[in-house]
Each structure stands twice: as C-alpha cells, then as structure tokens.
C-alpha positions as CSV (number, residue, x, y, z in Angstrom):
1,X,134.5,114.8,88.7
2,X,138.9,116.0,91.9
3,X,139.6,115.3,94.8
4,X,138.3,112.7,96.9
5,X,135.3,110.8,97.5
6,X,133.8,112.6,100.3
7,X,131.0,111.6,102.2
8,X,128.9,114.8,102.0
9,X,128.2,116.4,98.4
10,X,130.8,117.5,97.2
11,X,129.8,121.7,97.3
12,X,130.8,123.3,100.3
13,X,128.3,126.2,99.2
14,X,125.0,124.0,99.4
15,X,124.6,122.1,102.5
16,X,122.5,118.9,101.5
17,X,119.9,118.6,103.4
18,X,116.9,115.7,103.8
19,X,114.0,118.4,104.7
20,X,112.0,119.1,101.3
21,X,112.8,123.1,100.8
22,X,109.4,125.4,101.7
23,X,107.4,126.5,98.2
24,X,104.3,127.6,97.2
25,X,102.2,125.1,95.6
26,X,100.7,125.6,92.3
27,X,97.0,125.6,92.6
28,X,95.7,121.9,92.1
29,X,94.0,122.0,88.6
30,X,90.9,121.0,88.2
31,X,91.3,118.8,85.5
32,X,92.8,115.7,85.9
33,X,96.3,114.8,83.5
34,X,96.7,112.8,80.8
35,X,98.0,109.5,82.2
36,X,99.3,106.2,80.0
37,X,99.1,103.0,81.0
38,X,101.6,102.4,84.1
39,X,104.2,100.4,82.9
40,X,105.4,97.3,85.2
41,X,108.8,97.7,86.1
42,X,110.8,94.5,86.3
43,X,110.9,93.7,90.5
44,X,113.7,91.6,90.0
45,X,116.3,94.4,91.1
46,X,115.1,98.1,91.6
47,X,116.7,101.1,93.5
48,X,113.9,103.8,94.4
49,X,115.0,107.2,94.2
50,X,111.6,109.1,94.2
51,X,108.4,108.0,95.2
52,X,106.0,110.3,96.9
53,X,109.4,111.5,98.4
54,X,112.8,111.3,98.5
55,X,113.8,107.2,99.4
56,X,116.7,105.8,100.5
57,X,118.5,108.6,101.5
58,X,118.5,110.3,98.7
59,X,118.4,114.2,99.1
60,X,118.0,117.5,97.4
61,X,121.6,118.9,95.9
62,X,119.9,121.7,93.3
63,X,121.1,125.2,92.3
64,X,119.3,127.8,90.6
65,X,116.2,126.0,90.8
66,X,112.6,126.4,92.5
67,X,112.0,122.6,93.6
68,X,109.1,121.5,95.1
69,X,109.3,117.6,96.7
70,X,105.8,117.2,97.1
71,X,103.5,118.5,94.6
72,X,100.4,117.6,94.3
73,X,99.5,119.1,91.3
74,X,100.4,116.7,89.0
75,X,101.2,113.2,89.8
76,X,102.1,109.8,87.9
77,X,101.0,107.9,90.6
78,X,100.3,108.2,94.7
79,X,99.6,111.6,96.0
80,X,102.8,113.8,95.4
81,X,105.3,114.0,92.2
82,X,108.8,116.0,91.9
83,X,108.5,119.6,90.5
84,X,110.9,122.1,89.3
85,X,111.3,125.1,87.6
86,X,115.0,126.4,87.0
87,X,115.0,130.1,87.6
88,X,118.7,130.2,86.5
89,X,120.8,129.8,83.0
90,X,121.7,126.2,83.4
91,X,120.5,125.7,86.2
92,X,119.7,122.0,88.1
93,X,117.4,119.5,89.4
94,X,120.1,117.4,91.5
95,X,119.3,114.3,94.0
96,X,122.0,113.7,96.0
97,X,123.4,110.6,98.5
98,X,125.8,110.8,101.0
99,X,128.7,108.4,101.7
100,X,130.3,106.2,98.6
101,X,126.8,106.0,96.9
102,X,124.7,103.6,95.7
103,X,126.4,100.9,93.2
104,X,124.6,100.2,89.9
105,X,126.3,96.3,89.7
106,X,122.9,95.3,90.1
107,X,121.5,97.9,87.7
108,X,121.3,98.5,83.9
109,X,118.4,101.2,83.7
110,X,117.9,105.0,85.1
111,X,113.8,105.2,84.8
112,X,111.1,107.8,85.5
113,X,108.1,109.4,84.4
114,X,108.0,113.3,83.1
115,X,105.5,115.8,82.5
116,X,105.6,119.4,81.2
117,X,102.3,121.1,83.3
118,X,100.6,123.6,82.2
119,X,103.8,123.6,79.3
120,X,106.1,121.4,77.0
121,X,109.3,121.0,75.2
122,X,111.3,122.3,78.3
123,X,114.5,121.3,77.1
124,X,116.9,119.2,79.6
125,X,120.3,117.4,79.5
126,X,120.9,114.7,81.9
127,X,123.6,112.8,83.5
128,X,125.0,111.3,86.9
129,X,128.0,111.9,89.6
130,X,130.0,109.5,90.2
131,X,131.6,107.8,93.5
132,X,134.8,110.3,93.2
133,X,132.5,113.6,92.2
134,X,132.7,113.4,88.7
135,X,130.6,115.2,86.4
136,X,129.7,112.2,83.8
137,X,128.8,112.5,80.0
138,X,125.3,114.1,79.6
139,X,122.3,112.8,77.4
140,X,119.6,114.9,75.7
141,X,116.6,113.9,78.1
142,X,114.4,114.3,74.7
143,X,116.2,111.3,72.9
144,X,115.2,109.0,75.7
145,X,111.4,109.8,75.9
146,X,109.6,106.6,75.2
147,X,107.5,106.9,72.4
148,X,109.4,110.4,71.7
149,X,108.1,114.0,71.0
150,X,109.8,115.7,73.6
151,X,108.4,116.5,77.5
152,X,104.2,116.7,76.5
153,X,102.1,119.5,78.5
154,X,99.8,117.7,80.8
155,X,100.8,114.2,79.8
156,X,103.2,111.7,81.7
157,X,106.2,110.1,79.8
158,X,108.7,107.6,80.5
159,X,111.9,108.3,80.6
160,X,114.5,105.1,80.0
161,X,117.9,106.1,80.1
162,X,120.6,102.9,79.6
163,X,123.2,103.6,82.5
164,X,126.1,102.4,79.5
165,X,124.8,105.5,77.8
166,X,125.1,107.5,80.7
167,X,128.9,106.3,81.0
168,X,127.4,104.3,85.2
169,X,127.7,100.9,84.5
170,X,129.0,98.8,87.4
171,X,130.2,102.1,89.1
172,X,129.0,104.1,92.5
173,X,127.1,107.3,91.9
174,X,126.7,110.2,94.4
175,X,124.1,112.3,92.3
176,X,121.4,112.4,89.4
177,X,121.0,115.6,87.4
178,X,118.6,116.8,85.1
179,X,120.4,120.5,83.9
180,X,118.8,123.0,82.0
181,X,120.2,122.7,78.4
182,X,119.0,126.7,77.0
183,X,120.8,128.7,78.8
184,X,117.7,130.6,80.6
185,X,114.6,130.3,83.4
186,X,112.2,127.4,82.2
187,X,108.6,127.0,83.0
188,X,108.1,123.7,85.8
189,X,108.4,120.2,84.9
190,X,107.6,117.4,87.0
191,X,109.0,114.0,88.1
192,X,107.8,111.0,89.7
193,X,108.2,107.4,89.9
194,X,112.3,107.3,89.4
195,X,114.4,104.1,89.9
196,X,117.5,102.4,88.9
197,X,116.3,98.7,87.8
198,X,117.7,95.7,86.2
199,X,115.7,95.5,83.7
200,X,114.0,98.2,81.4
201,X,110.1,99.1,81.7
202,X,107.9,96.2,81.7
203,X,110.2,93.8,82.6
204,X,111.8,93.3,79.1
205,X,115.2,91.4,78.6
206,X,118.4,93.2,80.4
207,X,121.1,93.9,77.6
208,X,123.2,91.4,76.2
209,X,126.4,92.7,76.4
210,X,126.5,93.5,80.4
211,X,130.1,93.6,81.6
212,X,131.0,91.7,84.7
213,X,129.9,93.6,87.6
214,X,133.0,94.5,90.1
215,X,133.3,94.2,93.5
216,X,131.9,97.0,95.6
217,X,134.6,99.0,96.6
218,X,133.7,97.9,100.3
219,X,134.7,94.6,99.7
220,X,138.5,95.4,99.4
221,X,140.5,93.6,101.8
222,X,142.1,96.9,103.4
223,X,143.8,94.5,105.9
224,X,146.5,93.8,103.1
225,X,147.3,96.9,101.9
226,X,150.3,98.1,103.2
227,X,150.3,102.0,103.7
228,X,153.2,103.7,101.9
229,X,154.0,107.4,102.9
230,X,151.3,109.0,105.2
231,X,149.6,105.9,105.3
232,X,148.5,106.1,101.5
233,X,147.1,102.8,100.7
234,X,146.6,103.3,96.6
235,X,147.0,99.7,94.9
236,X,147.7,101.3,91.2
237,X,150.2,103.6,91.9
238,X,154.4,103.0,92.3
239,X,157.5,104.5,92.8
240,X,158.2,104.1,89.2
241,X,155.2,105.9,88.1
242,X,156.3,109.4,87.2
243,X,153.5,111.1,88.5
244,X,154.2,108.8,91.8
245,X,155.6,111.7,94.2
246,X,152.8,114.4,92.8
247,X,150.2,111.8,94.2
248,X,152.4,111.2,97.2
249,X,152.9,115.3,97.7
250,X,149.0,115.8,97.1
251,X,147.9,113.2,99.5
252,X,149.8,114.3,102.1
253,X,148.9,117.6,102.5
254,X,145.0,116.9,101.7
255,X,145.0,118.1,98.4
256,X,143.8,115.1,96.8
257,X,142.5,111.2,98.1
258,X,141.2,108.2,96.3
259,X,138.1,106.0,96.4
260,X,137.1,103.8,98.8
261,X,138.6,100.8,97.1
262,X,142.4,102.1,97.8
263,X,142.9,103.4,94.0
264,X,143.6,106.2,92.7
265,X,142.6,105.9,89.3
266,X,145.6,108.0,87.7
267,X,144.7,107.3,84.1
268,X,140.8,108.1,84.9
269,X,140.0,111.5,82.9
270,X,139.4,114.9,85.6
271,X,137.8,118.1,84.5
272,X,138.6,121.6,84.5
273,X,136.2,121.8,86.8
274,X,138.1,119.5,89.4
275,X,141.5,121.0,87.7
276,X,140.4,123.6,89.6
277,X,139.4,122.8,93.0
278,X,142.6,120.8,93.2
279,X,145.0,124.3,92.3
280,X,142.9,126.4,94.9
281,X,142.9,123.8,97.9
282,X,146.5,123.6,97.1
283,X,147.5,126.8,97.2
284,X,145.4,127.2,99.9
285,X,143.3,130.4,98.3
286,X,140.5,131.8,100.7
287,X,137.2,130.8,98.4
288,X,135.5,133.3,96.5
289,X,131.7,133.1,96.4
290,X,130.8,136.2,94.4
291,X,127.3,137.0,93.9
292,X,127.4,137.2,90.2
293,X,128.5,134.3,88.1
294,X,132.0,135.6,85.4
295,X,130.9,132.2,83.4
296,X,127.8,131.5,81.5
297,X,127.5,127.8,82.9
298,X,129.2,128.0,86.4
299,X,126.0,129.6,87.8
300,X,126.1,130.3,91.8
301,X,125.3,127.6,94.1
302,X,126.7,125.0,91.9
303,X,129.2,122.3,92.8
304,X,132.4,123.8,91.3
305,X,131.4,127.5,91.7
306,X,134.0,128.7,94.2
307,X,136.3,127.3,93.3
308,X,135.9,128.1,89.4
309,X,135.2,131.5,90.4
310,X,138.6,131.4,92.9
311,X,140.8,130.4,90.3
312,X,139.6,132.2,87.8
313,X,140.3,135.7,90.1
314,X,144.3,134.4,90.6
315,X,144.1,134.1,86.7
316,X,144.9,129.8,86.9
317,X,142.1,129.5,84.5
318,X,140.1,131.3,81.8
319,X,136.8,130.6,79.7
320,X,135.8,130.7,75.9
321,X,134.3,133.3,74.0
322,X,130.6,132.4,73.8
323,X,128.1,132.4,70.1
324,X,129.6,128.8,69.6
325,X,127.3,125.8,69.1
326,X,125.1,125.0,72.5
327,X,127.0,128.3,73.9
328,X,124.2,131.0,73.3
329,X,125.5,134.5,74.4
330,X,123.3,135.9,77.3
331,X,122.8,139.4,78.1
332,X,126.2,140.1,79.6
333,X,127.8,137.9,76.7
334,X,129.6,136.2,79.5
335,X,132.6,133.3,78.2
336,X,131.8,129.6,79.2
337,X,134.2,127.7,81.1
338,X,133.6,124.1,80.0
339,X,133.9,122.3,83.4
340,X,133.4,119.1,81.6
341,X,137.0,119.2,79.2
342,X,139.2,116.2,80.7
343,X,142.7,115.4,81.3
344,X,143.8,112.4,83.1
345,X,143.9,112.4,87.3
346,X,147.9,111.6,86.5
347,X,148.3,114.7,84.8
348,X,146.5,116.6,86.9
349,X,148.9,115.6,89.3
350,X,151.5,116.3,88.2
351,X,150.7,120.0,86.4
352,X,149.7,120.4,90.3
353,X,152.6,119.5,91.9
354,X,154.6,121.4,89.3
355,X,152.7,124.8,90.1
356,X,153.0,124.0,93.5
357,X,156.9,122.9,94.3
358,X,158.6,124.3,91.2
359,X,159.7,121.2,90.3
C-alpha cells in the first residue's frame, strides 16, 4: 500500500533489523505439547520463512508486540518456535524482506503451524505487503485452521492460507502479518514451521485454476525503455492520460516512484493510508511521531503512523466515529481511520497534484 517500492520497510519509525529483539523467556514447561502428526509438505517448490529462525532474509518488522524469535517453550518441531504476545490494540506480528521481495510465481500456499500456550482462541487477522507497500485484503486466521476450532491451548495447528485468497498470487511481497483483530493486549501465541509452497500440506494437488505466472519484475528489458521527463521510465502511462503530468510532477520531485518493472500501476487501488504519506512528503511536513496514538488502529510504531498522525494534525484527513461493527470503542473512544479504504494510484495522483499546484 504509496509511494515507491523501497528497498528497506517501508516505516521510517522502525528500523528492521536481522538481530532477534532481547526477551525474557517463558519458563520451559514441564509438560510436553500436544503435537499432530507432521504433515509433509510438498518439496517440489517451498520458500522458508521460519524455521528455528528467521531464513532467507527475512526479518522482524512488529509494532506493539513482545516477540520472542527463539522460544523454546513450545515448539512444532527443532528446538525454537516464534512467539508473540501483542501488548497493543491492534497490534502486529510482521516478517519483513528487504529489496523487491520474494515472488510467489512459484507459490500457491502461505503455511505454518500455531499454538495458543498456556491459552486459546487469541483472535488474529492476517494478510501480506506487497512489492509497492501495500496493505493487502486480510483473512480471519481462524477460517484457515485445518481441522478448525480456533488457535487450541497447548496444541499445534496448521495453518493453510491460499495466496488467491490473500489477494498474492504471482505478485512480490515485502511482508507477512498476523494483526491483532480485538482491539486489545492478547495472551502469547506461537509460530513455527512457516513457508510459502507450491503445493498445500501433504503434497496434495496445486489448484486448478492457477493463472499464468508473470515475469519477475527483474526480467524487464530496462535497456528499451526510453526515459521521458526526469528519466521516468513507466511503460503504462502517456501524455494522453489525464493524470499523466500529476505522475510526471510527483516523480520528479520524489513524491512518488513505481515498481521495479518500469510501471506505475495507475489503475491499481492505494489507501488512505498511502493517500496520506503521499500529501505529507509532498508538502514536505516535518513528521509527527506523537507518543499517543489519535486513531484506534494506527497504533505507534506502525508503518503508516507518522504520517497518519502528520496529516491528520494539518487537518488533510479525519477518522470515523467508533461502536461500528469490528470498531469496538476503547477507553478514550478514539475514531478509526481505516487505512485500508482504496482509491486508484491515478487518482491519487491527481487529488495530489491538485492540492499541491492549484491546478
């Protein structure tokens, strides 16, 4: 969900980092957990994400959380599993990777294994980044359980997640998330085993109705692009276009890029979240990085919160009243902003360039 693919995540509040963060371990139980029968992934094509670490350059991106990257008391397999508990309202588990991503062509399937602890029925929404930073559509974690009855207390469950459902097929993603859904703290939870695979636990058939992958964006011939005004290289945009010079405008005064492929995507959908951090870079407002968060789910630390937060304080953007459905008042009876509400990257654009020039 902005502005350009970057090549760091895209918060300039929470520095990514490959070093685990320091926590105290919970006390190794004594008795050992629940575990099923280890299902056999298919090894035809797999991505590893977790295993007894972070793999593959994958890296911790969470807010309002207390994460633990090697835990030891529970595991699905190996000596270490995945742990969190989010101390904040909607707060995160997120795995980052740096540079365009990794591309799920190969993939069809986002699997893992989950365990409540010493506790169950933590309630979590999950969904992925993709190679341009945005947020996409989140699943209820519950609904893909196999077997069902929600996240069990000292019991491991797979988790198979279809990435058509998660909106990731044949796309690059920068980040996994699995968001607190209540609106408040929740007791820990723990991961392990999580890959992106071809084929679903077991090695049963792929889906049917796979669309043809597309090329990785690295495969582009740049060589025959010919750059247009300072040097933009997008392939599907023209002078016709009438949002043509708000992407020219933008671009040229680092506002906004494009992916790696030399698109820009116009008719793609943006948030209000990336709305947002495309007004304030440009206008050029100095960040604000209050302590306390004006909007139920824009908690501190999180990717869009400064600049959410900064355009919120120039008055660009407001929230909703909360007590609606899946928008629980808290104690301050704080509005919600809704980062995920979409126009299209054209419009954007253009409402940007209009702000901006007058024009």
């Amino acid at each position: 969900p902005t502005v350009a693919p970057t090549g760091t995540p895209p918060s300039p509040t929470v520095a990514p980092t490959g070093t685990p963060p320091t926590f105290t371990r919970t006390p190794t139980r004594t008795n050992t957990p629940v575990v099923p029968p280890t299902a056999t992934f298919n090894p035809s094509a797999t991505s590893v994400v977790y295993t007894e670490g972070l793999l593959n350059g994958w890296q911790n991106w969470s807010w309002g959380s207390a994460v633990n990257l090697q835990d030891s008391s529970y595991r699905h397999s190996g000596q270490y599993s995945l742990s969190d508990a989010y101390t904040q309202a909607w707060g995160g588990l997120q795995l980052g990777i740096n540079g365009t991503g990794l591309s799920t062509a190969p993939y069809n399937y986002l699997l893992f294994y989950i365990n409540g602890g010493a506790n169950s029925g933590q309630q979590i929404e999950a969904y992925l980044v993709d190679g341009g930073g945005a947020l996409l559509p989140s699943i209820p974690l519950d609904n893909y359980i196999v077997g069902g009855g929600g996240i069990g207390q000292n019991v491991w469950k797979l988790v198979q997640v279809p990435l058509s459902d998660l909106s990731a097929v044949n796309i690059y993603v920068t980040a996994i998330a699995l968001q607190d859904s209540m609106g408040g703290a929740q007791p820990r939870f723990y991961v392990d085993d999580m890959l992106f695979s071809a084929g679903p636990a077991g090695g049963g058939p792929t889906p049917t109705s796979t669309p043809s992958p597309t090329l990785p964006p690295t495969q582009t011939p740049v060589a025959t692009v010919t750059p247009g005004p300072c040097g933009i290289r997008f392939t599907d945009i023209n002078p016709g276009d009438y949002f043509y010079d708000a992407v020219v405008y933008l671009f040229c005064n680092n506002v906004i890029s494009g992916y790696p492929d030399n698109t820009f995507r116009p008719y793609n959908t943006s948030t209000r979240a990336q709305l947002a951090k495309m007004v304030v870079l440009a206008e050029s407002w100095i960040l604000a990085n209050p302590a306390n968060n004006r909007f139920a789910d824009v908690p501190p630390g999180s990717t869009f919160y400064p600049y959410v937060e900064t355009a919120a304080q120039h008055g660009l953007l407001s929230g909703y009243p909360c007590g609606g459905a899946l928008e629980p008042c808290d104690t301050q009876g704080r509005p919600y902003f809704r980062l995920n509400n979409s126009a299209t990257r054209g419009q954007l654009a253009k409402i940007i360039y209009t702000a901006v020039t007058g024009y």
